[in-house]
N, C-alpha and C positions, 0 to 999 in steps of 0.2 A: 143844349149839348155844347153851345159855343163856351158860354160860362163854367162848365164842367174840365172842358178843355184849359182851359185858361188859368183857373182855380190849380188843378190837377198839374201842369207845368210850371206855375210856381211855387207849389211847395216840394216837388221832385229838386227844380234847383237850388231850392234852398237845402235841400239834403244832400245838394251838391257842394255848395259853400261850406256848410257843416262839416263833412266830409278832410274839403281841401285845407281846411283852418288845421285840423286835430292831426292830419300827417303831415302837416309841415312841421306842426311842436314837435316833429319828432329832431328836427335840427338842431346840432349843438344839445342833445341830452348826454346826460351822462348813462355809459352801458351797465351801471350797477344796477343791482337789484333794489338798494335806496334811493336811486331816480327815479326808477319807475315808480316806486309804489311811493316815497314820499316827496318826491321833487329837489331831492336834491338837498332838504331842510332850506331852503332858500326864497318862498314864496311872500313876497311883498304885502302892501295892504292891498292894491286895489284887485290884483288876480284872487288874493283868498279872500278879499270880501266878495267876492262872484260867486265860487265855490263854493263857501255856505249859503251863501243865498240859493244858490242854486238847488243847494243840498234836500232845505227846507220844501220851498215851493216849486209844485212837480206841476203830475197833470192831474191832480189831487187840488192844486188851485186854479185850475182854471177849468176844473170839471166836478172835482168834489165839494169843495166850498159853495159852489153855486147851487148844485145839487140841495145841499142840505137848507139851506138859505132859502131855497124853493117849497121842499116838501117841510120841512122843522120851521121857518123863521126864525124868531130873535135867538135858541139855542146855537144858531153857529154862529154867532158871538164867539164862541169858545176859543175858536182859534184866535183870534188874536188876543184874545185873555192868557193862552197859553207861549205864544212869542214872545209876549212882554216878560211873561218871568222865565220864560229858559234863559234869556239873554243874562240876566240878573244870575242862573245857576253856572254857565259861559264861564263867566268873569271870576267867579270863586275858585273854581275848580282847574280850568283850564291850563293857567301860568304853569303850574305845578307840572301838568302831562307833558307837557310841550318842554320841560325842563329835564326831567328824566327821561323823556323818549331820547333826547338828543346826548344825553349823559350815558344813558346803557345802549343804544341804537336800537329801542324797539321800534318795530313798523307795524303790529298791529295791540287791538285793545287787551286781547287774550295775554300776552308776552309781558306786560304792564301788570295788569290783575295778577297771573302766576308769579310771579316774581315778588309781587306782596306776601302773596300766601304760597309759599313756594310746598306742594304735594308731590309725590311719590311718581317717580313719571311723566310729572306733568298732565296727573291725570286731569285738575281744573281747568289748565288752558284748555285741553281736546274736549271740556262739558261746553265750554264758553264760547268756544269754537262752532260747536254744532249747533249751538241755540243763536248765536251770530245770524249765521246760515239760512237757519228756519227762521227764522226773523225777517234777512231781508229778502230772500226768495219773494215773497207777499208784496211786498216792499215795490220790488222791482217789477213785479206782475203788474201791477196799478200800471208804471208810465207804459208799459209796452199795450196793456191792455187800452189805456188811455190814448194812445195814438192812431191805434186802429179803429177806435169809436170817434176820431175826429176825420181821418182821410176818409170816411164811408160817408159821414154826414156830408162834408162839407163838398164830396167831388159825386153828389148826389149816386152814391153808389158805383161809380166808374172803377176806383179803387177798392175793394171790399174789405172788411174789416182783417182778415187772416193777412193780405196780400200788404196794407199797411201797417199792420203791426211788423211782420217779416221786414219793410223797407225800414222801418224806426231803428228797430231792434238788429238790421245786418250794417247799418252807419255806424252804430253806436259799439258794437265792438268791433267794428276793424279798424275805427282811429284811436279805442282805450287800446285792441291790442298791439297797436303799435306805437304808439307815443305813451300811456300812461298816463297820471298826474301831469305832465305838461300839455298834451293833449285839451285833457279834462279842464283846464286852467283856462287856457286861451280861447275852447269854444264853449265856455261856461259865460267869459268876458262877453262874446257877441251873442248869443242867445239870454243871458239875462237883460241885456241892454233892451233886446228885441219881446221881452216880456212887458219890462214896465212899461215902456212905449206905446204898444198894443193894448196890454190892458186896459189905463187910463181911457184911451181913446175910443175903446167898446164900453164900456162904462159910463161914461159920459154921453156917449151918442145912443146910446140905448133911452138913458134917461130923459135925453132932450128931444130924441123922435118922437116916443110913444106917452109922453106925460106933460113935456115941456118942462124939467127940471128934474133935480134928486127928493128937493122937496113936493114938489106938486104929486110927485110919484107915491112916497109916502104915506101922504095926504089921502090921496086915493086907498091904498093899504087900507089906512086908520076905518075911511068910512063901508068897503065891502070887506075886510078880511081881518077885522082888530087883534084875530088869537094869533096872529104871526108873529105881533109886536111886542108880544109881551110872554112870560114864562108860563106854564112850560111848552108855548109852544103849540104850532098843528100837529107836531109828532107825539108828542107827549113826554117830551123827555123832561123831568122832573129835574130838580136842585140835587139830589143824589146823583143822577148820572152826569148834569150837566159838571157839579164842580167836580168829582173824580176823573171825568174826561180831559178837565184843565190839569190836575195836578200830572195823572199820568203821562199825558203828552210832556208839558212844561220839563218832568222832572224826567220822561224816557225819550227826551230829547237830545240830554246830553251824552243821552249812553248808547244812542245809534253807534254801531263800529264804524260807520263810514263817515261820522261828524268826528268822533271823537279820534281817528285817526287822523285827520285834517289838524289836529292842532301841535300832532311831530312835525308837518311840515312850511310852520310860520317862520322867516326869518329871524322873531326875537319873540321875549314874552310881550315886549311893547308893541312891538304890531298885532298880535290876536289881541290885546287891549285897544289898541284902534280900532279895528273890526270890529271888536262889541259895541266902541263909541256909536258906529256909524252904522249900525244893522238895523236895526228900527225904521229908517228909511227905508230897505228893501223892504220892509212890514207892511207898507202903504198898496203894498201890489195886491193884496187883498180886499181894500175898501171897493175899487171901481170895480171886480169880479164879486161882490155877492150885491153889491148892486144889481148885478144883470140876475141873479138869483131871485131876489126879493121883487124884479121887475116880469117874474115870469107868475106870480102870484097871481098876479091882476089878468097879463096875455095869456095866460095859460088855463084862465079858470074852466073853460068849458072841454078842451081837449089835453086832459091828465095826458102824463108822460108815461111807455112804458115802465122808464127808470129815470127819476133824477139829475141822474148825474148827463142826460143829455138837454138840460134846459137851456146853457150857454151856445151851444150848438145848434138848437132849434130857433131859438128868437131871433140868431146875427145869418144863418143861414135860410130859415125860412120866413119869417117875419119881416125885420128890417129891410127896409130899402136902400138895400148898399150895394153898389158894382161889384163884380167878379173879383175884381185887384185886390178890394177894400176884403172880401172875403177871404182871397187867396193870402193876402198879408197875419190877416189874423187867426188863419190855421197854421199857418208857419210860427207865430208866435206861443200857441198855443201849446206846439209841436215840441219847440224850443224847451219849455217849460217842462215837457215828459223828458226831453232825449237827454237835458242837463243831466237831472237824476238820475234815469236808467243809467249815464255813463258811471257817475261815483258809485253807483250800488254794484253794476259789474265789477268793478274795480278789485273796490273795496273786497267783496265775497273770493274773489279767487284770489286776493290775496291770503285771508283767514284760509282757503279751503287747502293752499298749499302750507302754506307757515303752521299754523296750529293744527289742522286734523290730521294733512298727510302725513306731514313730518311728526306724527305721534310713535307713527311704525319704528320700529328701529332700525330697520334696514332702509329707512329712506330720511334719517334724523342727520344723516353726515353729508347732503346732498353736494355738492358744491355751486358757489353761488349762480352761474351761468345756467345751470342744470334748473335753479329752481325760479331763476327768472323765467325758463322758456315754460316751465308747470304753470306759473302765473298767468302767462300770457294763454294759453290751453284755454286754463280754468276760466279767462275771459268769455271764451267761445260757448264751452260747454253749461256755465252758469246764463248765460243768456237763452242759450236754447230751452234749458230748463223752464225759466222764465215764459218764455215765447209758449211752450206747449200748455203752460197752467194759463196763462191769458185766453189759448185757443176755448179751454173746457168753458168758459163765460162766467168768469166770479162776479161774484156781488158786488153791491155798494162801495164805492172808491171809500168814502171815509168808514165804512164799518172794518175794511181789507186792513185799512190802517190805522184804524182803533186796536185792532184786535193786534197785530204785529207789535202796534208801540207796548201794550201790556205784558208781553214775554220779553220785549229789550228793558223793560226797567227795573227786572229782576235783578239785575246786577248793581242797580244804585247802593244797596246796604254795604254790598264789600268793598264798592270803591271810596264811600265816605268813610267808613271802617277803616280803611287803607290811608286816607290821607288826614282824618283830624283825631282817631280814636287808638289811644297806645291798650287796650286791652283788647283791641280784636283780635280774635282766633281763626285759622285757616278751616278749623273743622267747623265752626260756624260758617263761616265765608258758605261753604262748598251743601250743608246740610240746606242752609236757607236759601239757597241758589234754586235748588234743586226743587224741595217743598212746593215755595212759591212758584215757580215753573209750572208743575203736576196740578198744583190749584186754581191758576188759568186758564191752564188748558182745558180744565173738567169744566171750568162756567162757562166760557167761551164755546165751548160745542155740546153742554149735554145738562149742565147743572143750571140752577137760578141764583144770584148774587143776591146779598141779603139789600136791603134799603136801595134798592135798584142802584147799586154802585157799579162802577166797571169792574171786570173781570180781573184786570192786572193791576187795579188796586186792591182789591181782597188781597190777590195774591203775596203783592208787595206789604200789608199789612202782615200777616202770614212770617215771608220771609224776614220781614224786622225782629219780629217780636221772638221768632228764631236765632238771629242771628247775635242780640244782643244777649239773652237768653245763656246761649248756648258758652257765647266769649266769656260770662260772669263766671259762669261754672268751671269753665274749662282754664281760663287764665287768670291767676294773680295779676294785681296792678306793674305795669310795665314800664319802664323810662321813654322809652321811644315806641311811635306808629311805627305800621308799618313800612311806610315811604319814610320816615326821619332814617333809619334802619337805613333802606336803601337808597337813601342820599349817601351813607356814610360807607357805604360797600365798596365805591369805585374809591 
């Protein structure tokens, strides 16, 4: 009880710290609607190198990754198969966003997209808008759900899972709703700090209690459990799922709303080029976390996990022989690792939820801007409770939650490539293939079977290309200028 208590007080204060960091950023903000939501366009290297770090790994890595590591083996490889080439999609693409946002003042993805293909009403934004939405709802369920699967572990039930999710998820919007992107910046800086830290340090001490090494550990793998080490796997997830899982994350990576709004707010295009120099290093926070995965193979062989994604939790809290502090430390870092992301995903969504779906109405299209910063700051509250009550019902698998989310966000890859390298793309393409691919996701995803056991939101995305290109041949002659050359030359 004493350890419960002790556990349970230090990560309460640390959601006190959390807390006191993200309402201070409210100091010296600016009171516009572009501070809040994009910082001012002002953010250096090392705050948005936090932020996408942050962005990236949630509580999906320090509970999904492991998770999968555990029940799959060598398949969750994938992820960092897939970090290494978003980084590389990053760099291409990104200059360009980050140039036009700050040229036309957009503040979210939607406003960027319509603007390419500019429709009738702006009926694209309010599709792109809502699929945004539905996207990252899921998104944001994982870290709230994920924090309340760590405060019940770890405070041997003193805490229950409703009552720390509620704690995660009531810090996490009252310092986005009242600092914003600066908020989000400066406790993105101390809780990533407080991840890799952490990790490394479960990682390694996992491997050196229960084996004597990373290697000795493995070794062991090799001689009781060889199908972990090799494809496809304890799970059975074959070379069709495994690479379509690479391509779709890698490539609906960069079309998260809440990454790809981050790069209106770089100081220059040479800092997000910094940033990408230097991101791969936050990629490392992954090795010492499926370590503890692949080390729950061996300790775990005789008492199977209800679910997976509690194997990081069960070894460092019931297994290891580590003090209260050393536990209370690596729930807080854990913690860290949800509350990052739930903040940008808050964010982010009530920015879209006011910008592109409200402001579709026309009676609320001429808002003025104080009016719709206070909407934003609502839509913080409201998209988080939303959140909060889908964690309550008990979703599944963290990475299945975010398999499935990342396949409806990369719908949108065809029209922004379309937008930025291709002078024959058509708007009713854009909007036909958007759409298709969406309705063919969703049908694998909850009811149909994908051919060569692919992902679901690659079919899809196959689908909406062959749509989109398709559609642009027929409908347009050869053009002088893309889309975006066009609106470079507008202002």
């Amino acid at each position: 009880m004493s350890d419960s208590i002790l556990i349970t007080a230090m990560t309460v204060g640390y959601l006190g710290i959390v807390l006191l960091v993200g309402l201070r950023a409210r100091q010296g903000q600016s009171s516009s609607l572009e501070g809040y939501v994009a910082g001012g366009r002002h953010m250096g290297l090392l705050v948005l190198f936090f932020i996408l770090g942050a962005e990236v790994f949630s509580a999906f890595a320090f509970l999904g990754a492991p998770g999968w590591a555990y029940s799959k083996g060598a398949p969750a490889i994938y992820i960092v198969a897939y970090l290494t080439l978003a980084v590389i999609v990053w760099w291409l693409i990104a200059p360009h966003i980050s140039r036009l946002g700050r040229l036309h003042g957009f503040l979210t993805q939607a406003e960027f997209l319509s603007a390419c293909y500019p429709t009738p009403r702006n009926v694209l934004g309010l599709v792109i808008g809502v699929i945004s939405v539905l996207a990252m709802i899921p998104y944001l369920t994982i870290q709230i759900a994920g924090a309340g699967m760590l405060f019940e572990a770890a405070t041997s039930g003193m805490i229950p899972f409703w009552l720390g999710s509620l704690l995660a998820c009531g810090v996490v919007a009252a310092y986005v709703y009242a600092s914003g992107l600066q908020g989000i910046g400066w406790t993105n800086l101390l809780q990533g700090l407080m991840m890799v830290v952490i990790a490394w340090a479960l990682g390694l001490t996992t491997a050196e209690q229960f084996f004597g090494g990373v290697g000795e550990m493995f070794q062991q793998i090799k001689s009781e459990a060889p199908e972990y080490l090799t494809m496809p796997g304890a799970g059975g997830m074959g070379w069709g799922a495994f690479s379509t899982a690479i391509l779709v994350s890698a490539l609906g990576c960069v079309m998260w709303p809440h990454i790809f709004m981050k790069f209106y707010s770089a100081r220059s295009e040479r800092t997000l080029k910094r940033v990408f120099i230097l991101y791969p290093l936050y990629s490392y926070l992954l090795v010492p976390l499926l370590i503890i995965g692949f080390a729950g193979v061996v300790l775990l062989k005789d008492t199977p996990l209800d679910s997976p994604d509690k194997v990081l939790l069960t070894i460092v809290v019931e297994l290891a022989d580590l003090p209260a502090w050393v536990i209370g430390l690596a729930l807080s870092g854990a913690l860290a690792a949800a509350m990052s992301t739930a903040a940008n995903l808050a964010h982010t969504s009530a920015t879209i939820l006011v910008r592109d779906i409200a402001q579709f109405h026309p009676t609320l299209r001429d808002w003025p801007e104080q009016k719709a910063l206070s909407f934003t700051r609502y839509g913080v509250v409201a998209i988080s409770l939303a959140a909060y009550l889908l964690a309550l019902a008990n979703p599944g698998s963290l990475v299945s939650l975010l398999l499935g989310a990342y396949g409806i966000i990369v719908q949108l890859l065809p029209m922004l490539l379309g937008a930025l390298f291709w002078r024959r793309a058509s708007q009713t393409a854009a909007f036909i293939g958007l759409t298709v691919g969406s309705v063919v996701t969703l049908y694998l995803q909850f009811g149909g079977t994908a051919p060569f056991d692919w992902h679901p939101g690659f079919c899809g995305l196959v689908v909406n290309t062959a749509l989109f290109v398709a559609i642009s041949l027929v409908r347009k002659g050869s053009g002088s200028r893309s889309p975006v050359e066009s609106l470079s030359t507008s202002v």
